[in-house]
VEXMARKOL-548706 format. One line per field, with one value per residue (C-alpha): residue number from 1; residue in three letters; x, y, z. Coordinates in Angstrom, 3 decimals. Layout:
! residues N
resi: [NUM	...]
resn: [ALA	...]
c1: [X	...]
c2: [Y	...]
c3: [Z	...]
//
This chain:
! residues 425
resi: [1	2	3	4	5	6	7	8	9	10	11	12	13	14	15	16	17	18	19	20	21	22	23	24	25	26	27	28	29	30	31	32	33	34	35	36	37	38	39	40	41	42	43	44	45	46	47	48	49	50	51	52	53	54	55	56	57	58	59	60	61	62	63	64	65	66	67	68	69	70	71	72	73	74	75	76	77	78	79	80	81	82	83	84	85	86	87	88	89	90	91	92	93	94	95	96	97	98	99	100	101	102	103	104	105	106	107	108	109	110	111	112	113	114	115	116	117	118	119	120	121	122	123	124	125	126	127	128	129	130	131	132	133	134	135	136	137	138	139	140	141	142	143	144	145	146	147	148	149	150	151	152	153	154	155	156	157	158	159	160	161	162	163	164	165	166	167	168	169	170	171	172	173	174	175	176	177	178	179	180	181	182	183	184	185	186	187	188	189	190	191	192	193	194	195	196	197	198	199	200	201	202	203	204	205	206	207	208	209	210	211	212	213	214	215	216	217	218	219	220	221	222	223	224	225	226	227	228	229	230	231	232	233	234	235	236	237	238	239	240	241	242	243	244	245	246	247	248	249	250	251	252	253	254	255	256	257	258	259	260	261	262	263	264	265	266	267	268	269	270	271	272	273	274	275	276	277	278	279	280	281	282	283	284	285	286	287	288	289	290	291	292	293	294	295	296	297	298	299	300	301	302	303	304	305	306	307	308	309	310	311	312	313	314	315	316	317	318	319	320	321	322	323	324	325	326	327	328	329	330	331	332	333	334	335	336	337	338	339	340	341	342	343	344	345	346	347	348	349	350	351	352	353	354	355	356	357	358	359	360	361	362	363	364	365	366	367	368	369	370	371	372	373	374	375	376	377	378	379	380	381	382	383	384	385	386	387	388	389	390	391	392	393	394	395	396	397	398	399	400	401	402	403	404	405	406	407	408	409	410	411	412	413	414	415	416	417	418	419	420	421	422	423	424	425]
resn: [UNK	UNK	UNK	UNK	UNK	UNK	UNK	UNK	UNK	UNK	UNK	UNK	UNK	UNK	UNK	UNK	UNK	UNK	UNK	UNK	UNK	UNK	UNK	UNK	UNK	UNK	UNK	UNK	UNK	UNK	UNK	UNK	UNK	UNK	UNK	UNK	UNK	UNK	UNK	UNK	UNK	UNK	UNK	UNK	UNK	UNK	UNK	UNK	UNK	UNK	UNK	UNK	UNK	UNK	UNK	UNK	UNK	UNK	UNK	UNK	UNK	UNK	UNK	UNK	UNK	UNK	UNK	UNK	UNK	UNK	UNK	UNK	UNK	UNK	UNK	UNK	UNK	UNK	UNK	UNK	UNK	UNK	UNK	UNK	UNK	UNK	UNK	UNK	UNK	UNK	UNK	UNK	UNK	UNK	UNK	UNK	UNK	UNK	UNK	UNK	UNK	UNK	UNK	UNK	UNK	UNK	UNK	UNK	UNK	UNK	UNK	UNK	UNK	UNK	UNK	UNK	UNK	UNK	UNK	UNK	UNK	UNK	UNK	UNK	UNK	UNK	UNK	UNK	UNK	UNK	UNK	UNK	UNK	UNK	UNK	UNK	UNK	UNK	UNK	UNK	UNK	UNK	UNK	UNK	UNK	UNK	UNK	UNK	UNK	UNK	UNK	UNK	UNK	UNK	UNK	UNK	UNK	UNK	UNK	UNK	UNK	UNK	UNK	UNK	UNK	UNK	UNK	UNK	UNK	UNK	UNK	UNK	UNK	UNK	UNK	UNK	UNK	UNK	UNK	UNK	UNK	UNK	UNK	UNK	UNK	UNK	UNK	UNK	UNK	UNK	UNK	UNK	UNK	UNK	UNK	UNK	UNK	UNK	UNK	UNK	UNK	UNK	UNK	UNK	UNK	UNK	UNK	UNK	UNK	UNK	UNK	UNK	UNK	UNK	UNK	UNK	UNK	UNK	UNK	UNK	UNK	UNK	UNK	UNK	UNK	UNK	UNK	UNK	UNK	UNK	UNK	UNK	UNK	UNK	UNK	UNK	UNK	UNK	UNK	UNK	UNK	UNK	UNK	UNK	UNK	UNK	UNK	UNK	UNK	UNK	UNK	UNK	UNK	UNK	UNK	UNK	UNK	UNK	UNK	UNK	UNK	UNK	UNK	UNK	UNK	UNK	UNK	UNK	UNK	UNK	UNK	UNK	UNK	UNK	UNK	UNK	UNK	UNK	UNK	UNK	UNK	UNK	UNK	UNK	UNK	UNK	UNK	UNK	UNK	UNK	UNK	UNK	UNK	UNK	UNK	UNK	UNK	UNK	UNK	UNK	UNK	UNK	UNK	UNK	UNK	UNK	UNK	UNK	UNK	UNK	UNK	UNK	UNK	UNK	UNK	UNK	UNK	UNK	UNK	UNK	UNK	UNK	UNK	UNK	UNK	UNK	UNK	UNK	UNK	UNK	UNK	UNK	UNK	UNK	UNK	UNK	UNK	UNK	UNK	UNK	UNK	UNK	UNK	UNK	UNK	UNK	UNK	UNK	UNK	UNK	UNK	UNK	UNK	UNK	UNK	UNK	UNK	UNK	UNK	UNK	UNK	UNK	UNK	UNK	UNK	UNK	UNK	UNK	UNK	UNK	UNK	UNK	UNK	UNK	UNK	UNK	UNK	UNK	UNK	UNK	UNK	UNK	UNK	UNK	UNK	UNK	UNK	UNK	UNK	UNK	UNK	UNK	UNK	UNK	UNK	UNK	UNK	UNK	UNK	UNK	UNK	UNK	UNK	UNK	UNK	UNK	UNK	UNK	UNK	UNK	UNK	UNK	UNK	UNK	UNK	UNK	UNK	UNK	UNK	UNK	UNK	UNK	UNK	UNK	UNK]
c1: [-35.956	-34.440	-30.795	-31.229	-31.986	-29.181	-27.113	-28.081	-27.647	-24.315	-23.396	-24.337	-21.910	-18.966	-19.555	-19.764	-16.657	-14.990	-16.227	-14.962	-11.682	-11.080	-12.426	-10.192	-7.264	-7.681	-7.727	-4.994	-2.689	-4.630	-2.512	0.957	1.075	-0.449	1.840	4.571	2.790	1.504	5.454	6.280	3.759	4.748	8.407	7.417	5.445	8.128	11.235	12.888	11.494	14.678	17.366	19.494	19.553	22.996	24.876	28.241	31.081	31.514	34.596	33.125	33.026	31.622	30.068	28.610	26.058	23.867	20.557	17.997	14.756	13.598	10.945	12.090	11.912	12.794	15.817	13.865	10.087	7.302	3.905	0.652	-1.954	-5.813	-5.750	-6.209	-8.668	-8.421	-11.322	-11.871	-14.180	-14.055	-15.992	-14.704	-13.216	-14.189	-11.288	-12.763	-9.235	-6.372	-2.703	-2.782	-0.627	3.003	3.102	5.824	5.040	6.671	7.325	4.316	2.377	-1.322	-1.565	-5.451	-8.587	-10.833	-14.100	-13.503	-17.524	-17.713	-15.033	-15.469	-19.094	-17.517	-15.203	-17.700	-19.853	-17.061	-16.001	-19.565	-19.020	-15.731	-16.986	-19.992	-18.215	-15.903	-18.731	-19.929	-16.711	-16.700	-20.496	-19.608	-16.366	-18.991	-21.121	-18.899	-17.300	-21.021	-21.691	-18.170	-19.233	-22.477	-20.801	-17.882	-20.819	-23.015	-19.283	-18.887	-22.405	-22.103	-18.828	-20.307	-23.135	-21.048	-19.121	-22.033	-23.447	-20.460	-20.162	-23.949	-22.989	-20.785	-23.836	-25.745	-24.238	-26.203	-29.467	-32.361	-32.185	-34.074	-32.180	-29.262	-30.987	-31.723	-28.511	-26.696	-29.058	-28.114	-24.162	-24.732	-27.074	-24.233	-21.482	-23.419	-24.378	-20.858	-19.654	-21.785	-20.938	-17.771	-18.145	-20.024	-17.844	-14.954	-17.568	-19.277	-15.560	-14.798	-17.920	-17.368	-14.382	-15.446	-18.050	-15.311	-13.013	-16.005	-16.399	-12.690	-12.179	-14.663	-13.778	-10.254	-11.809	-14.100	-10.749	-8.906	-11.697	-12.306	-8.380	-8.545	-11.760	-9.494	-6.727	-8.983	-10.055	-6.555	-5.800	-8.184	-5.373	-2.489	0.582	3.869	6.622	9.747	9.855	9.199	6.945	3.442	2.837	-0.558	-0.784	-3.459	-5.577	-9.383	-12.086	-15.332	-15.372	-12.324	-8.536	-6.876	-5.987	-8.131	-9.604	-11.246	-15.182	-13.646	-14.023	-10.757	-10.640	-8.686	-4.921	-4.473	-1.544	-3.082	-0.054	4.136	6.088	9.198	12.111	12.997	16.777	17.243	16.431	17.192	16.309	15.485	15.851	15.668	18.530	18.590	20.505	22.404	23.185	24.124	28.043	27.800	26.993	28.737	29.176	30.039	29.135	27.888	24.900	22.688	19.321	16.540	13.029	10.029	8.301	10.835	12.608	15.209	15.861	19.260	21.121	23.932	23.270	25.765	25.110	24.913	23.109	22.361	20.420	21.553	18.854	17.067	13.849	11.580	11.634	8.320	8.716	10.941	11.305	14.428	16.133	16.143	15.701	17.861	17.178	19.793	19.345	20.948	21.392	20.773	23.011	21.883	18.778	15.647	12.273	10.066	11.712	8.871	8.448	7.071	8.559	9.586	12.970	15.964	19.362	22.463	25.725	28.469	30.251	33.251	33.854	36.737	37.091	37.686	36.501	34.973	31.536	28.679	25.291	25.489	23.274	25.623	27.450	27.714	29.461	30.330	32.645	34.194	34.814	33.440	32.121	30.549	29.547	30.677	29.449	31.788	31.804	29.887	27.987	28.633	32.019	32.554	34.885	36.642	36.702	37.926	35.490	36.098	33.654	29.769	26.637	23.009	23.009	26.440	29.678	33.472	35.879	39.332	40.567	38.792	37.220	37.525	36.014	32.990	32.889	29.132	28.098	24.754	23.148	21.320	24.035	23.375	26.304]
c2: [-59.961	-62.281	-61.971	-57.897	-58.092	-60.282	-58.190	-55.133	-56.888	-57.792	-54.302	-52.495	-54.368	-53.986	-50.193	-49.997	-51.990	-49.292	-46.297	-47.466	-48.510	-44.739	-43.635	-45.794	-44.677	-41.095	-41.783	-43.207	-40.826	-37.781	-39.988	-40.428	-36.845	-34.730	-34.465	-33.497	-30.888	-29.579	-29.515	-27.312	-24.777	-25.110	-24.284	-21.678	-19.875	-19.759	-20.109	-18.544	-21.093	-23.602	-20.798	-20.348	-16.765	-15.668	-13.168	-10.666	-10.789	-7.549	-5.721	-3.828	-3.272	-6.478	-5.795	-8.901	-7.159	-8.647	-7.096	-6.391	-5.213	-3.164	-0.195	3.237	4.507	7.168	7.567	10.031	9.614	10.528	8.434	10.489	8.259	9.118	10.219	7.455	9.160	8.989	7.389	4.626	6.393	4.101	6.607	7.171	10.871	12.937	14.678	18.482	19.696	17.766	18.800	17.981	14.321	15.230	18.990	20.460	21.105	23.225	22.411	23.013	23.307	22.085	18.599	17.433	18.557	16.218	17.567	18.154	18.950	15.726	16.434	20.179	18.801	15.918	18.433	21.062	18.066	17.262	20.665	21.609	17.929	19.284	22.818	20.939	19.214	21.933	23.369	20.328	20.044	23.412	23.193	20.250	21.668	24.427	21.849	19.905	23.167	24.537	21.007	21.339	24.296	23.458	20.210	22.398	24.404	21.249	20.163	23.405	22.976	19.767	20.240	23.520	21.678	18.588	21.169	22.799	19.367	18.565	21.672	20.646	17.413	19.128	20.439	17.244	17.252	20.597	19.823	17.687	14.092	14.313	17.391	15.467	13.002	15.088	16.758	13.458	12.265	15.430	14.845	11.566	12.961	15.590	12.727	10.523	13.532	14.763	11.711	10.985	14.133	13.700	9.865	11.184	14.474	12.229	9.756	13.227	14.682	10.972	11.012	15.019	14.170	11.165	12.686	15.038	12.937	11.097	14.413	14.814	12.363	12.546	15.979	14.830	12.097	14.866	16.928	14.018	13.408	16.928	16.708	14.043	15.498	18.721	16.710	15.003	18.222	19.350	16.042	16.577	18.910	17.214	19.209	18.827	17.520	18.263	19.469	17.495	16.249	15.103	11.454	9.698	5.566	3.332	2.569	0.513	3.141	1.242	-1.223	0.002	0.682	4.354	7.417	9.082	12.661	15.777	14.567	10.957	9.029	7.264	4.438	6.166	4.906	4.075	5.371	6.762	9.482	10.351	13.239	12.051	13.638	13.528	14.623	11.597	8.488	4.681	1.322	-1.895	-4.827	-8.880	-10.631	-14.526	-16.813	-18.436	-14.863	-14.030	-13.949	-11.864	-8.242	-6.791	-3.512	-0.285	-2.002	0.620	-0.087	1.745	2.328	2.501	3.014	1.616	4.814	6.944	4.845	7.592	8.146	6.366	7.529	6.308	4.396	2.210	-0.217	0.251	-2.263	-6.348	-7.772	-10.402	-12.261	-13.955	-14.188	-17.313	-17.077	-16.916	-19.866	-22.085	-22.280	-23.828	-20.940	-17.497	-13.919	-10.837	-7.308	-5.214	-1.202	1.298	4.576	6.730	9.015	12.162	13.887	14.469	16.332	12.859	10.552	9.749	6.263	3.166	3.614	0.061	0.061	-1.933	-2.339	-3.159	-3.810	-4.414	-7.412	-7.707	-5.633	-5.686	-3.309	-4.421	-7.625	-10.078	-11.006	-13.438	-14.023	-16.532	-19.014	-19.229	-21.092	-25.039	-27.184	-30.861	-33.398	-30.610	-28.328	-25.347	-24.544	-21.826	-22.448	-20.320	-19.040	-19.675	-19.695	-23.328	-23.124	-23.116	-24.369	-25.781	-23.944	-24.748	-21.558	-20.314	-18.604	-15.946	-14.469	-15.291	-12.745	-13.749	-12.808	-12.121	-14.216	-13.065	-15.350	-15.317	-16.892	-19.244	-16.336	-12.831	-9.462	-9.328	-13.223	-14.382	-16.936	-19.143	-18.249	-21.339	-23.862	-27.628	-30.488]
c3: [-77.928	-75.153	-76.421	-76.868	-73.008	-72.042	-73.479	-72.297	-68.863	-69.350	-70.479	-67.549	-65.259	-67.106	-67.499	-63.756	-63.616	-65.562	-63.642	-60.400	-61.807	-63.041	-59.639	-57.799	-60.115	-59.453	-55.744	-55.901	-57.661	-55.182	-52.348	-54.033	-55.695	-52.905	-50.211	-53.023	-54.099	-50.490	-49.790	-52.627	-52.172	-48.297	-49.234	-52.117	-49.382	-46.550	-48.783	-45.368	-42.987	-43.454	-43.771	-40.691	-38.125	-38.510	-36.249	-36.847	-35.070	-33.794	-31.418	-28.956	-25.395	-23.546	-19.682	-17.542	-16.065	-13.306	-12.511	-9.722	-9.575	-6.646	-5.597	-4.800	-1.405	0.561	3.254	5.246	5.251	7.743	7.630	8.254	9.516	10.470	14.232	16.800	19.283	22.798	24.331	21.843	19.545	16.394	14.049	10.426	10.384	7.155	5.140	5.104	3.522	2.128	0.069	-3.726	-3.996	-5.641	-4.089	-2.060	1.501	4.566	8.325	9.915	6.680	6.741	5.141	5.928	7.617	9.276	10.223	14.104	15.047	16.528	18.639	19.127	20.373	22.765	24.293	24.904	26.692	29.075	29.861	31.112	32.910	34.455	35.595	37.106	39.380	40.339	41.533	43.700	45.206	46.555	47.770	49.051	50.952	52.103	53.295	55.516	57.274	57.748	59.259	61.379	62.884	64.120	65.424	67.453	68.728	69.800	71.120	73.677	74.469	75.251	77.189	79.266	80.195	81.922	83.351	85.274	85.878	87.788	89.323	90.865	91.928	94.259	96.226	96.576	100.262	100.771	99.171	99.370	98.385	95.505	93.875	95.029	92.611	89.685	89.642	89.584	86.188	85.064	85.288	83.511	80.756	80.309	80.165	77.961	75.495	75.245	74.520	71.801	70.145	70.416	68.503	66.052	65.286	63.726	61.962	60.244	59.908	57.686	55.880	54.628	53.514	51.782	50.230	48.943	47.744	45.650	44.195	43.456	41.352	39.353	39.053	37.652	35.601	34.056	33.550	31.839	29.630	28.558	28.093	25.771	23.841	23.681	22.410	20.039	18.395	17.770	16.349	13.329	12.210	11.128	10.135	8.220	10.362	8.087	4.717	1.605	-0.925	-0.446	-1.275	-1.245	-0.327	-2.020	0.439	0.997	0.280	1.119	-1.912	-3.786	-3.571	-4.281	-2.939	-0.821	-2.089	-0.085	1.505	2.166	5.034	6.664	9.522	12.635	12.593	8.608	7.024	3.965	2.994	3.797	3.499	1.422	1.155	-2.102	-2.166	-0.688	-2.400	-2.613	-3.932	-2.500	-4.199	-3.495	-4.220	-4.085	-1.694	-5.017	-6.210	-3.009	-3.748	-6.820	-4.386	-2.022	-0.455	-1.688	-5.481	-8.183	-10.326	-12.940	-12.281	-14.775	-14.063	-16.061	-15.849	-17.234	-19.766	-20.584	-17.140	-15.434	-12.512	-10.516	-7.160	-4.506	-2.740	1.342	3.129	2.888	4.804	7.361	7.113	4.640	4.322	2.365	-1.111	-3.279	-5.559	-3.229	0.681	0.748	-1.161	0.500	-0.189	1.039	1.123	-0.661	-0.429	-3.127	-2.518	-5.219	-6.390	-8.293	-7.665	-10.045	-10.141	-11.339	-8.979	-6.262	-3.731	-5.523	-8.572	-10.217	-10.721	-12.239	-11.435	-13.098	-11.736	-13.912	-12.507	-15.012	-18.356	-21.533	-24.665	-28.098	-27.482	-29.976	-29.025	-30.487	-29.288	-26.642	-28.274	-31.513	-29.473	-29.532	-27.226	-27.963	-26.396	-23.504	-26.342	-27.790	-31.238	-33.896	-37.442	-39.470	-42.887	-46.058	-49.974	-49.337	-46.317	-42.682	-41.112	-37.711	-36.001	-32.582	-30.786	-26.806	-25.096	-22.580	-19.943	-20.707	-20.168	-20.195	-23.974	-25.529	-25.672	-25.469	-28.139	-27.665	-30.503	-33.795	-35.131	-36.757	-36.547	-39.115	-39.669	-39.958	-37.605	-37.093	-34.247	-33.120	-33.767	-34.233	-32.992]
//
């Protein structure tokens, strides 16, 4: 009984032994064969992944082309802003009537209503203001010669009764003593009375007219106002000034940016629309301070618009700008303003169109031209690969002028010969 247990005991060791020698064995060739076999599923599933991009040499016509981008504009344009009103009323003015964006519009033609009430109102406040004190003026005016007259009366009065005073003086040496007296008080009453009146004459005469003038100018203030109230009212029609097409601007509309639409509400003095003339139309563009050399005047280009992909007209260059201006990703390099003037005319070209342009800076026919990147360069010389019977040769080749994409050879290859495209030294 003891030795069945011993060995029994023994036993179980050595079949643990065994089981972790297989496990350890299988482990081991997971390791070793694994990656081989990830790599040839790999390659079976992308046998493409390792084979090269190749290119044609083709003849054809080869153009260095260098190009722009710009916004449309117009050469003759006329901005329509919200009426500033006289009188620094800040109130919002409400569109009551407004020309549909993109139509065709006449001198003189209506483009918006704003609703004039307020103004109508305003105007019809200072024009009661203004007849008011038209009408003060000329009471007053009344006034002063009613008050004149009584004071050239008082005056005569005054001047008779000195006058017979004096003229009783002269009997004192006839009379008694105390008429003698009482007729010379009387003389002095006379003098002192007339001259009083006569003081006080010019000081009324002053004060009339004073009180006039007051009157007068607020009589012309009243006028200028209702003037500018009038003015005001007319403003809330605004009118074409030449003839063209009607163009809306993106604008702030409470929370929100866009056009604005009939029952809106506009800030006085925001340009919220133009009148374009659209048989006139042009291009301006940025060009950079190291590109600078590459435009000139009176240069041709292509334009192409993003909107109308089919669409290309003609344009020439008329106008650089003198000065530069700081450039968006680097403030030691500049910008300059370039304008192209379009030439050709047609019915979808409107302001703020995104544009590109393409001048043509050198050109050649039947030239033989590879993608730029199939080409290699290595030790000052440069190089294509191309395809053979056995592979890919290295081939020294000349190159002649370079685009951004294409490649002229002048000699070391053929027409038709297949070339790598990403070459590698």
């Amino acid at each position: 009984m003891d030795a069945l247990t011993n060995s029994s005991a023994c036993a179980k060791p050595r079949r643990r032994s065994f089981v972790l020698s297989i496990v350890g064995a299988l482990i081991l060739f997971f390791l070793l064969v694994r990656p081989r076999i990830y790599g040839h599923f790999r390659a079976a599933a992308s046998p493409s992944a390792e084979a090269p991009l190749t290119a044609r040499v083709e003849q054809k016509r080869f153009s260095q082309v260098f190009r722009l981008s710009g916004t449309t504009q117009a050469t003759r344009s006329f901005i329509v802003s919200a009426p500033q009103l006289e009188g620094a009323q800040l109130n919002n003015l409400n569109i009551t009537a407004l020309v549909t964006a993109g139509a065709s519009v006449k001198q003189d033609e209506i483009l918006v209503q704003f609703d004039p009430q307020a103004q109508v109102k305003d105007f019809l406040d200072k024009q009661k203001t203004y007849t008011d004190l038209v009408s003060q003026v000329e009471q007053k005016k009344a006034e002063g010669e009613i008050a004149k007259a009584k004071d050239d009366t008082a005056l005569a009065q005054a001047e008779n009764a000195l006058k017979k005073a004096q003229l009783e003086v002269q009997r004192n040496e006839v009379v008694s003593r105390i008429d003698a007296e009482k007729n010379q008080e009387s003389l002095e009453e006379a003098q002192a009375t007339l001259a009083q009146i006569k003081k006080t004459y010019d000081l009324k005469r002053t004060a009339d007219t004073a009180a006039v003038r007051i009157l007068e100018i607020q009589r012309d203030r009243a006028q200028e106002a209702m003037r500018y109230a009038q003015s005001n009212s007319e403003k809330m029609t605004v009118r074409a000034p030449m003839n063209g097409v009607a163009v809306l601007n993106s604008i702030w509309l409470g929370s929100r940016m866009g056009t604005v639409q009939k029952g809106d509400s506009v800030q006085p003095g925001v340009p919220f629309m133009q009148v374009v003339d659209p048989s006139q139309m042009e291009v301006r563009a940025m060009v950079s301070q190291s590109d600078l050399d590459r435009v000139h005047a009176g240069q041709t280009a292509s334009v192409h618009f993003d909107a109308y992909p089919g669409m290309s007209l003609p344009a020439v260059l008329t106008e650089i700008s003198p000065l530069g201006e700081q450039g968006k990703f680097s403030e030691k390099i500049r910008t300059f303003s370039a304008l192209f003037s379009i030439q050709g005319n047609d019915p979808r070209l409107l302001p703020d169109l995104s544009a590109a342009l393409d001048i043509v800076l050198q050109s050649s026919d039947n030239a033989l031209v590879v993608p730029r990147n199939a080409i290699g360069r290595e030790s000052s010389s440069d190089f294509v690969w191309v395809k053979s019977s056995t592979g890919y040769d290295k081939r020294a080749v000349k190159l002649g002028p370079i685009s951004d994409t294409e490649a002229v050879i002048l000699s070391g290859v053929s027409g038709g010969d297949i070339v790598r495209s990403a070459p590698t030294p």
